[in-house]
DRENVEXDO-392217 format. One record per residue: x, y, z of N, C-alpha, C in turn; residue number from 1; residue in three letters. Coordinates in Angstrom, 1 decimal, always signed. Example, Ala and Ser with C-alpha at 12.3 -4.5 7.8 and 13.67 -1.06 7.14 Angstrom:
% residues 2
    n_c1    n_c2    n_c3   ca_c1   ca_c2   ca_c3    c_c1    c_c2    c_c3    i   aa
   +13.2    -5.7    +7.8   +12.3    -4.5    +7.8   +13.2    -3.3    +7.8    1  ala
   +12.8    -2.2    +7.1   +13.7    -1.1    +7.1   +12.9    +0.0    +7.9    2  ser
***
This chain:
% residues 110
    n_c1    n_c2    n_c3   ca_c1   ca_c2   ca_c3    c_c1    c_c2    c_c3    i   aa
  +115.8  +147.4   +89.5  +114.8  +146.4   +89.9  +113.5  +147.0   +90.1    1  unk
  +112.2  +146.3   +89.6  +111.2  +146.7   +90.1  +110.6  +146.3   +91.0    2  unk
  +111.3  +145.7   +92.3  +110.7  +145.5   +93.2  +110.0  +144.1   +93.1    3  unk
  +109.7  +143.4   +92.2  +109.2  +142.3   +92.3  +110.0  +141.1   +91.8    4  unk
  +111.4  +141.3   +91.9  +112.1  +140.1   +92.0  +112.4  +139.7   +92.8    5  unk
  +112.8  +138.4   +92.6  +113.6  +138.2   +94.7  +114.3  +136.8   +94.2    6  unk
  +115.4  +136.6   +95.2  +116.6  +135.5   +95.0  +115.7  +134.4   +95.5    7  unk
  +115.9  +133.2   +94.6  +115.3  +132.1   +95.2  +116.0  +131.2   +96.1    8  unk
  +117.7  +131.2   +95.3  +118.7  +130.9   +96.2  +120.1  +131.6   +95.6    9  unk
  +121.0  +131.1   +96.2  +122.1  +131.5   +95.8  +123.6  +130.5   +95.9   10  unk
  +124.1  +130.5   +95.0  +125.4  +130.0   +94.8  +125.1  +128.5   +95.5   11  unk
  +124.9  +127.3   +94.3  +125.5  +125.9   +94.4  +126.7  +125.3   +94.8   12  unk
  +127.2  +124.9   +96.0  +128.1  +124.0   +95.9  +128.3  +122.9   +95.4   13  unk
  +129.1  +122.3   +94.9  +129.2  +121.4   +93.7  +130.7  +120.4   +94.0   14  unk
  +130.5  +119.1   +93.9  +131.5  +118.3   +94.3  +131.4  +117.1   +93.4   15  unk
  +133.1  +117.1   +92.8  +133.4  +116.6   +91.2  +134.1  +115.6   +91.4   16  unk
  +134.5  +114.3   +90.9  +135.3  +113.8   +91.0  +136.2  +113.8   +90.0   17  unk
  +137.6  +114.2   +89.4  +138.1  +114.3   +87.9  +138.3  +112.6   +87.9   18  unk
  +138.3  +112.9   +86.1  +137.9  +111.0   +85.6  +139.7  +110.6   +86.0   19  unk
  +139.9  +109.5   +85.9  +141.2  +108.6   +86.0  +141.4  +108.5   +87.2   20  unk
  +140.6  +109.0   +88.6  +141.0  +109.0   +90.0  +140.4  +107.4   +90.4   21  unk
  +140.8  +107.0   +91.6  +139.5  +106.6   +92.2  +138.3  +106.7   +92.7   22  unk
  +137.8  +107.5   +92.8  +136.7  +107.7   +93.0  +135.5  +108.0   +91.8   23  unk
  +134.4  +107.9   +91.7  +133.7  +108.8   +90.5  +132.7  +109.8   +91.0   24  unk
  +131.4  +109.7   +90.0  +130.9  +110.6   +90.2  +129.5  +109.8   +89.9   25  unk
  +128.4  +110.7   +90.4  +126.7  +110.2   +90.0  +126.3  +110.5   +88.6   26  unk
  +125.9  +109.3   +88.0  +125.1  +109.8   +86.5  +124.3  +110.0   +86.2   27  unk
  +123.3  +110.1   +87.4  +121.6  +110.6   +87.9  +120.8  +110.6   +89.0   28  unk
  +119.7  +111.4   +89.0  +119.3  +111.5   +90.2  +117.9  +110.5   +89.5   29  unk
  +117.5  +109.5   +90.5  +116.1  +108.7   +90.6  +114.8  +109.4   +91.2   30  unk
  +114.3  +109.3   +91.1  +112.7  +110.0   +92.2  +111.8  +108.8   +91.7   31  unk
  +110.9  +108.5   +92.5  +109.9  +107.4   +92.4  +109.0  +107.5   +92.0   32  unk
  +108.3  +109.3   +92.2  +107.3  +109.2   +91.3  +107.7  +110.8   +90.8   33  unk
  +107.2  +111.0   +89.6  +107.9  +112.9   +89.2  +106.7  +113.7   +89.2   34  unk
  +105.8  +113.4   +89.8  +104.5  +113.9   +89.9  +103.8  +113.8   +91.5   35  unk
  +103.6  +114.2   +92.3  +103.1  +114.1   +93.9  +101.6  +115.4   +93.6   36  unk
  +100.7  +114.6   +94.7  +100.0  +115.9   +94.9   +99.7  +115.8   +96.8   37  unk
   +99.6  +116.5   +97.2   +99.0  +116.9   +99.0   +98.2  +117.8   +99.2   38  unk
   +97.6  +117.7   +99.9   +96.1  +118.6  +100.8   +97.5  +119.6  +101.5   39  unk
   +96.7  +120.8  +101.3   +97.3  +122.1  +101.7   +97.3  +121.9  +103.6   40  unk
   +98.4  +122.2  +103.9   +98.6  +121.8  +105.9   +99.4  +120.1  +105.7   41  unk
   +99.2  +119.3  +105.1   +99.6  +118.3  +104.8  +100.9  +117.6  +104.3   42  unk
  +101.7  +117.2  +104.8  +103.1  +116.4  +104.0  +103.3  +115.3  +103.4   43  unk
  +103.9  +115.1  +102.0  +104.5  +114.3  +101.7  +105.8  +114.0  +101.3   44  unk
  +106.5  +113.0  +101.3  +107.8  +112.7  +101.5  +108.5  +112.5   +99.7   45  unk
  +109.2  +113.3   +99.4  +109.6  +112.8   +98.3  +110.9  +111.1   +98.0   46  unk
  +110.4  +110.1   +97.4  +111.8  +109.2   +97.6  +112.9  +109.4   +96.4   47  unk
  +114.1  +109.4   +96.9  +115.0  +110.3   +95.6  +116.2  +109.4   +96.1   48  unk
  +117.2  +109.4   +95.0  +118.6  +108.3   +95.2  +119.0  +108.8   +94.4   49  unk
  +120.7  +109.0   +94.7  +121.6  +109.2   +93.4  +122.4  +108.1   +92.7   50  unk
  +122.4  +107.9   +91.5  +122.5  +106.9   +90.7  +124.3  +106.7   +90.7   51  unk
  +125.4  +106.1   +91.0  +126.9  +106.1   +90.7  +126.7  +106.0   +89.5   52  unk
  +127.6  +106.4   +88.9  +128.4  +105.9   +87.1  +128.6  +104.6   +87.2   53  unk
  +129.6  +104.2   +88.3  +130.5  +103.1   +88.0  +129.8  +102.1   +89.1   54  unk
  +129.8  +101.1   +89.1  +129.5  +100.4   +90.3  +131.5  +100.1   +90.7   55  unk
  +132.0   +99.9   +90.0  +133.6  +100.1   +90.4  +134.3  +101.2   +91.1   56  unk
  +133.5  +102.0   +90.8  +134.3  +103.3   +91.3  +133.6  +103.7   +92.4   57  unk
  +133.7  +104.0   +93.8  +132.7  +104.7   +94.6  +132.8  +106.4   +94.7   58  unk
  +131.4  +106.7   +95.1  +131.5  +108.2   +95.4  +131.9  +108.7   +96.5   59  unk
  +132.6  +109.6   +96.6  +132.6  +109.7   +98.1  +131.3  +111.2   +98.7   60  unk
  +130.7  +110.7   +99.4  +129.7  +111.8   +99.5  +130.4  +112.5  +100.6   61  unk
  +130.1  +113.9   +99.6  +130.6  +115.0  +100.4  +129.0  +115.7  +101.4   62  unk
  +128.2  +115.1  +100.6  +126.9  +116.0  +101.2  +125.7  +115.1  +100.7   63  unk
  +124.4  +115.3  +101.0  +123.3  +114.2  +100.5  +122.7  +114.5   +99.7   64  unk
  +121.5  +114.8   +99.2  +120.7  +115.0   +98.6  +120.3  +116.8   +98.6   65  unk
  +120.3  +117.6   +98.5  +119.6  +118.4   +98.5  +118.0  +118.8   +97.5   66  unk
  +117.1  +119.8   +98.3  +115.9  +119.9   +98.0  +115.7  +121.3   +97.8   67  unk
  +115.0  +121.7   +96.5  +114.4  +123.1   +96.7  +112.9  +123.2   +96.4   68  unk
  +112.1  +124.2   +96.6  +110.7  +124.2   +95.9  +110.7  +125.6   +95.0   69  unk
  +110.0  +125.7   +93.7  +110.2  +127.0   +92.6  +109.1  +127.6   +93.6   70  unk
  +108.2  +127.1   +94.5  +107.9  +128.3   +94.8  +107.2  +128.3   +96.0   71  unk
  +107.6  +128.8   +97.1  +107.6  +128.7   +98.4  +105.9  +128.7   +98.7   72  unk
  +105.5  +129.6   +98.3  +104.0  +130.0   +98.9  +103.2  +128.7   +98.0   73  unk
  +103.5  +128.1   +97.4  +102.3  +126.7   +97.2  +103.1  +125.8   +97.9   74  unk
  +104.4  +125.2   +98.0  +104.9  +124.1   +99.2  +106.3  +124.5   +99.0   75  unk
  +106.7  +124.2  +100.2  +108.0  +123.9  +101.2  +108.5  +122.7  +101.4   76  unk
  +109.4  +122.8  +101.3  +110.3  +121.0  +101.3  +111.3  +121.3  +102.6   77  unk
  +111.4  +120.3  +103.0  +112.8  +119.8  +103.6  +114.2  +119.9  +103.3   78  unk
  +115.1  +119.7  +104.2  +115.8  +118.2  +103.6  +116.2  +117.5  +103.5   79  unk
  +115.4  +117.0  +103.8  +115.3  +115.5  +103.3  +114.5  +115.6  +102.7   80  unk
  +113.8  +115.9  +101.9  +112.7  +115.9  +101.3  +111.0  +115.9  +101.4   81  unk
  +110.3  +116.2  +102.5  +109.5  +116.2  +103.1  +108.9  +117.7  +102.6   82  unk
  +107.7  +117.2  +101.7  +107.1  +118.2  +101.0  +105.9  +118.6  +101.6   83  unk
  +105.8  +119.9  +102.6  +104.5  +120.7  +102.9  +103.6  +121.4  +102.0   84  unk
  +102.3  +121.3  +102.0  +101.1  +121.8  +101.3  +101.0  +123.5  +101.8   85  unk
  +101.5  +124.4  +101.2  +100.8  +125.6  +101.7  +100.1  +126.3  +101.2   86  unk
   +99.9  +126.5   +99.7   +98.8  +126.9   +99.1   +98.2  +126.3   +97.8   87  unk
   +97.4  +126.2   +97.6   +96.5  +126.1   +96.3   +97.6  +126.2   +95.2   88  unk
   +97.9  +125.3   +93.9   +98.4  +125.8   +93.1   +99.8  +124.3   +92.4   89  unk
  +100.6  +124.9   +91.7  +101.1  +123.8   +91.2  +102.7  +124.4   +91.4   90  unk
  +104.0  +123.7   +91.6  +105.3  +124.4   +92.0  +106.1  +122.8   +91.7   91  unk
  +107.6  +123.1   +91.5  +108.8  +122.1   +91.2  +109.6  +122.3   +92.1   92  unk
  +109.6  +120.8   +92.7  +110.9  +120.7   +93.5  +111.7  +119.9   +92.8   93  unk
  +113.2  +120.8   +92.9  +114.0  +120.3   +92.6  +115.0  +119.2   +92.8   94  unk
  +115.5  +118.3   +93.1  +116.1  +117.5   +94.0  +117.9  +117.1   +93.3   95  unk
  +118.8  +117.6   +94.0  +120.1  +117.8   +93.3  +121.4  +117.0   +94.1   96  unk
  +122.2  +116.3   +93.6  +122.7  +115.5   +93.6  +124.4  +116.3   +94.2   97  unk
  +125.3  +115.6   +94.8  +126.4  +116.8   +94.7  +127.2  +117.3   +93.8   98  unk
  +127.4  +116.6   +93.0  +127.7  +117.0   +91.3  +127.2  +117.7   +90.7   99  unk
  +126.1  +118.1   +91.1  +125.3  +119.4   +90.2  +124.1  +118.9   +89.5  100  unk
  +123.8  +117.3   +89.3  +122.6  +116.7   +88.6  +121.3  +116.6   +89.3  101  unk
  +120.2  +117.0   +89.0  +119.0  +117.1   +89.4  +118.0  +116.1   +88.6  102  unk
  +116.9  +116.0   +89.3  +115.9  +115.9   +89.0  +114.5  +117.1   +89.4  103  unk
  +113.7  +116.8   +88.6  +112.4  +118.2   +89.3  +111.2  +116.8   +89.8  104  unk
  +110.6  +117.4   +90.0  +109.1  +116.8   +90.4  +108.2  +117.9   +90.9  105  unk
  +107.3  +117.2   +89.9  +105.9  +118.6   +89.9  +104.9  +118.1   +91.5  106  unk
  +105.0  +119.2   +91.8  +103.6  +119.0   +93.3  +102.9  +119.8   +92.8  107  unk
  +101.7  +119.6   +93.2  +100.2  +119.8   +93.2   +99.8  +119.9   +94.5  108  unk
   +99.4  +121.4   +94.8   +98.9  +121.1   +95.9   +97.3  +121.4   +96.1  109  unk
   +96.6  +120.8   +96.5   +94.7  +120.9   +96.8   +94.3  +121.6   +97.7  110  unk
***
């Protein structure tokens, strides 16, 4: 290594329903808008929902929503999703479902 890599995270937990059970699984993650910008010191809230396959089938949530940001030093998330402004610059939060399905959304921060 030359010293300028670094882990951003590590190892996903991930919760599956196999098909023919009762239960299912999510077939998407929603966000309301996939684009956000905030004033640096400032928060905004991302709104995010995970979509079921089946309306027959329920999910059983093992866990909620999770949040990441690509990159710490322009904003910090939550999570729940609550997006802080820390520097100048443009970064992706990710927002991931417990099945493993995401969505990104681009922040902008001023």
């Amino acid at each position: 290594m030359n010293g300028k890599k670094r882990v951003i995270s590590s190892g996903k937990a991930i919760h599956v329903a196999t098909t023919g059970g009762t239960v299912g699984n999510h077939k998407a993650v929603t966000v309301k808008k996939a684009r956000l910008s905030v004033k640096k010191g400032k928060t905004v809230k991302i709104k995010a929902k995970a979509v079921p396959k089946s309306a027959k089938l329920k999910v059983k949530k093992h866990r909620g929503l999770k949040y990441e940001s690509s990159n710490t030093k322009v904003a910090t998330v939550s999570g729940t999703g609550s997006v802080k402004g820390v520097g100048k610059g443009t970064c992706t939060v990710y927002v991931y479902a417990q099945n493993g399905l995401f969505k990104k959304v681009k922040i902008t921060v001023k």
